[in-house]
C-alpha positions as CSV (number, residue, x, y, z in Angstrom):
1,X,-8.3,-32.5,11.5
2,X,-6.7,-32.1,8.2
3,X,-9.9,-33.5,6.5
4,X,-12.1,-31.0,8.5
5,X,-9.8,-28.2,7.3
6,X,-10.1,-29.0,3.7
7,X,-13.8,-29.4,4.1
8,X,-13.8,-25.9,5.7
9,X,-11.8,-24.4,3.0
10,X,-14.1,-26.4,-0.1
11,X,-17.7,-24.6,1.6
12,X,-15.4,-20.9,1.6
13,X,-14.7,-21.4,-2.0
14,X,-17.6,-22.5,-3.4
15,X,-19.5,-19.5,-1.3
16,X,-16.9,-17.5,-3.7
17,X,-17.3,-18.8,-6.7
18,X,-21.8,-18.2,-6.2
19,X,-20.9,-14.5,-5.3
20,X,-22.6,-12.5,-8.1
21,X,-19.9,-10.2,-10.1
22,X,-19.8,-7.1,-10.6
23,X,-17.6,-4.5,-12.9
24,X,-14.9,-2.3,-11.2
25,X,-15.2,1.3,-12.5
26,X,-11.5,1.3,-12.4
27,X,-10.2,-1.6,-14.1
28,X,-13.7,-2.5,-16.2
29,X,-13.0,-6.2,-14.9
30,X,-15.7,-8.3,-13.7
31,X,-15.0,-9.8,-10.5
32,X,-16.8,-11.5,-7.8
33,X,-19.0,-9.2,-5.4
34,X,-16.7,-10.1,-2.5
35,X,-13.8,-8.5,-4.1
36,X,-15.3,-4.8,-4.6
37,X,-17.0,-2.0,-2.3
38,X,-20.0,-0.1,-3.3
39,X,-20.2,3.4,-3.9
40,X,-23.1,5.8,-3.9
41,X,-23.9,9.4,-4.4
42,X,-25.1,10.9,-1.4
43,X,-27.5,13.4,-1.0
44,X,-25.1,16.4,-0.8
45,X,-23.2,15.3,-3.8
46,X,-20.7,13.3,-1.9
47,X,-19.3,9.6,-2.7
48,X,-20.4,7.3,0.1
49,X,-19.0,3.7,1.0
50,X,-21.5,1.3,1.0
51,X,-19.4,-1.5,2.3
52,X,-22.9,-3.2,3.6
53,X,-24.5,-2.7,0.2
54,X,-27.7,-1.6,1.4
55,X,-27.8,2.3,0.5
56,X,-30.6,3.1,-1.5
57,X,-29.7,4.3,-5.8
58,X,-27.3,3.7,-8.1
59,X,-24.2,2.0,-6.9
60,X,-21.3,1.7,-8.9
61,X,-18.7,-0.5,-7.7
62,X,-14.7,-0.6,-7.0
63,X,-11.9,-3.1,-6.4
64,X,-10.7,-3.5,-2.8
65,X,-7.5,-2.2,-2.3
66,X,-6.1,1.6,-2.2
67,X,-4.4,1.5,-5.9
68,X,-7.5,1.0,-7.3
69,X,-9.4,3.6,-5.2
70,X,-6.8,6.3,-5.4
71,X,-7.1,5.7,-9.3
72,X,-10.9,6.4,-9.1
73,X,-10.7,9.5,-7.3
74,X,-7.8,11.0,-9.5
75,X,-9.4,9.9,-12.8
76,X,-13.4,11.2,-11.8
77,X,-14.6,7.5,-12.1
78,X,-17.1,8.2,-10.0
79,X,-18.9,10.9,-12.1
80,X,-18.8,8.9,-15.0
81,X,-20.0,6.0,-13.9
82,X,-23.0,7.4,-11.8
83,X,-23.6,9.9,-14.1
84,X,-23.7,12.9,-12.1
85,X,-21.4,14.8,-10.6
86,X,-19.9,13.7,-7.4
87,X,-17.0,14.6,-5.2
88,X,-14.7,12.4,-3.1
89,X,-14.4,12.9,0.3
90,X,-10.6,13.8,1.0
91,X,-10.4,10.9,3.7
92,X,-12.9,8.5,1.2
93,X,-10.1,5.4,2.0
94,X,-9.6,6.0,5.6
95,X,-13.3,6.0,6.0
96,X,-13.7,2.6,4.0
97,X,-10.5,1.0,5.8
98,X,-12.2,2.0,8.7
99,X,-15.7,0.5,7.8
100,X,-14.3,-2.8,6.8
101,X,-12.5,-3.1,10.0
102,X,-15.2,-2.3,12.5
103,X,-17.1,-4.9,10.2
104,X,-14.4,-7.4,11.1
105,X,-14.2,-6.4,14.9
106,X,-17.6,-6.6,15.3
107,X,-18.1,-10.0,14.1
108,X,-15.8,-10.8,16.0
109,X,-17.4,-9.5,19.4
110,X,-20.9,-11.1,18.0
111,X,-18.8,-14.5,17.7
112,X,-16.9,-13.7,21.3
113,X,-20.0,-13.3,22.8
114,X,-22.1,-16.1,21.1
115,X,-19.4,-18.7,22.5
116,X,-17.9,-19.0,18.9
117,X,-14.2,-16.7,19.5
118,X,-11.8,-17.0,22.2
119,X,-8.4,-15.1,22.9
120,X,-5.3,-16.2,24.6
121,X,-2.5,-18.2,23.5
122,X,-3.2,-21.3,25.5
123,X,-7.1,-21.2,24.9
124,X,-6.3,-20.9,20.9
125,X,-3.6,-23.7,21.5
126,X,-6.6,-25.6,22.9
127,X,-9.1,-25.1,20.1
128,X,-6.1,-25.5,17.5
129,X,-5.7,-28.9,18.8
130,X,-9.6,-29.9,19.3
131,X,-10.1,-29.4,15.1
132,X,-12.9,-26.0,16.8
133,X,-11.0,-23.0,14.9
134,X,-11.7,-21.6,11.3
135,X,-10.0,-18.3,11.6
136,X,-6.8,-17.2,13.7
137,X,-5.9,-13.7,14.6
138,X,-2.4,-12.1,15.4
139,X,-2.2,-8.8,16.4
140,X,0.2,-6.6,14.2
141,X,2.4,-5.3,17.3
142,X,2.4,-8.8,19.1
143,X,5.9,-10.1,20.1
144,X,8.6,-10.8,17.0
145,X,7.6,-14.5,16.0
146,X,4.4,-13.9,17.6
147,X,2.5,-14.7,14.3
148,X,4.8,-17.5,13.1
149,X,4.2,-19.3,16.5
150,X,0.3,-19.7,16.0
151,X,1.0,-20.2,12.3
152,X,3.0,-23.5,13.0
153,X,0.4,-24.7,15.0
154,X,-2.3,-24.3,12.1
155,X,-0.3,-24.3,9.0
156,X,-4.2,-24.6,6.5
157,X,-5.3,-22.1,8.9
158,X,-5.4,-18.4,7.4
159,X,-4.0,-15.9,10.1
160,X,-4.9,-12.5,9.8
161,X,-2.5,-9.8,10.9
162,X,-4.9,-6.5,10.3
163,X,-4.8,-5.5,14.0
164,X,-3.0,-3.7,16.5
165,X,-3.3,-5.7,20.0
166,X,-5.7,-3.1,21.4
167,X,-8.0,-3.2,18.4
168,X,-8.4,-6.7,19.2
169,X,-8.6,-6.3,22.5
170,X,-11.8,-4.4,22.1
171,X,-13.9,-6.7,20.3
172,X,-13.0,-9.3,23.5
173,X,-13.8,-7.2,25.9
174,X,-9.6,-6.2,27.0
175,X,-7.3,-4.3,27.3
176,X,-5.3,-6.2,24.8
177,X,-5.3,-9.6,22.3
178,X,-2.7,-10.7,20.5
179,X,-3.8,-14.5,19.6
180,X,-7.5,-14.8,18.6
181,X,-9.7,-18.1,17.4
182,X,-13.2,-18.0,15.8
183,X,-14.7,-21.7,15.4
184,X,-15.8,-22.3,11.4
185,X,-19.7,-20.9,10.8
186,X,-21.2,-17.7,9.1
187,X,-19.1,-15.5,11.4
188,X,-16.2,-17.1,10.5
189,X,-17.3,-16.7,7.0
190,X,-18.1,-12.9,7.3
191,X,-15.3,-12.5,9.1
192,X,-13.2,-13.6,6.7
193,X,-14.6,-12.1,3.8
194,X,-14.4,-8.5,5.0
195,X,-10.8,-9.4,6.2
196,X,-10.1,-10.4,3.0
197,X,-11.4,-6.5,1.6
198,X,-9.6,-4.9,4.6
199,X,-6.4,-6.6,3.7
200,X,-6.7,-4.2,0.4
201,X,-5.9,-1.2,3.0
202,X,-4.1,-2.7,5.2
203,X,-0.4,-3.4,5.3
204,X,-0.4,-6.6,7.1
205,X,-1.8,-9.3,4.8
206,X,-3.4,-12.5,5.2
207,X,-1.8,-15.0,4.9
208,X,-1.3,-18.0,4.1
């Protein structure tokens, strides 16, 4: 199991290290496109999230995490960098915190309902133990030592604490989830990689 873990971990940072960069209007650092969110200019003058990076025009790009958007608003990075003027929605980080995670839970229902997610303690416990998961979710307001409980189990594993029980919950199809598995593949991959942007907004990180 151990090997199969450092194999899985090997193939996510190599994906990394192809990503194409790209320079944060904030910081002017280059950094891998995994790491930032697109911007646009919308049609009414607005700045629109493009966390999908399809939108059409000139995107300009910004580090993932509320520090370094709260800095672009304030300072007019936007205008500058698309070279017109632009104005920032007030709720612009709500609506991009919100974006990455309905990227996240929807992956997640694709994976549930491709066979490739379970949820339950006991079914996790199962895949844990038969080397099947890549990703582990805890929900924020699970039981105290609720986390720690699935991270002994998987120490390699990362465990991502970004939602609530009910937020989970959705994306299987319940009321409620606290303990979540996805086995390794492009979900997991996807999955990971916008958890890894929505941990920027988020207070719970990822850990380990």
């Amino acid at each position: 199991m151990a090997e199969r873990l450092r194999q899985k971990q090997n193939r996510t940072m190599a994906a990394r290290e192809e990503s194409p960069e790209r320079r944060c209007i904030v910081s002017g650092e280059a950094r891998a496109k995994d790491a930032l969110i697109r911007f646009v200019a919308g049609p009414d003058g607005t700045v629109v999230p493009d966390v999908a990076e399809r939108l059409p025009g000139r995107g300009v790009w910004v580090s993932a995490d509320r520090a370094s958007l709260e800095k672009a608003v304030k300072t007019g990075a936007f205008s500058r960098a698309l070279k017109t003027s632009v104005k920032a929605p007030e709720d612009l980080i709500e609506r991009v915190a919100s974006l990455l995670a309905s990227r996240v839970l929807d992956y997640v229902g694709f994976a549930r309902r491709s066979g490739k997610a379970v949820a339950g303690f006991m079914t996790v416990d199962k895949w844990l133990r038969e080397g099947r998961a890549a990703v582990l979710f805890a929900a924020s307001d699970g039981a105290q030592g609720g986390a720690g409980k699935i991270k002994a189990l998987a120490p390699d594993l990362p465990v991502l604490e970004l939602f609530a029980s009910d937020e989970l919950g959705a994306a299987f199809g319940r009321a409620h989830a606290v303990h979540a598995a996805v086995a390794a593949g492009p979900l997991a991959d996807a999955i990971r990689r916008e958890a890894d942007r929505l941990a920027g907004f988020r207070t719970k990180k990822i850990a380990p």
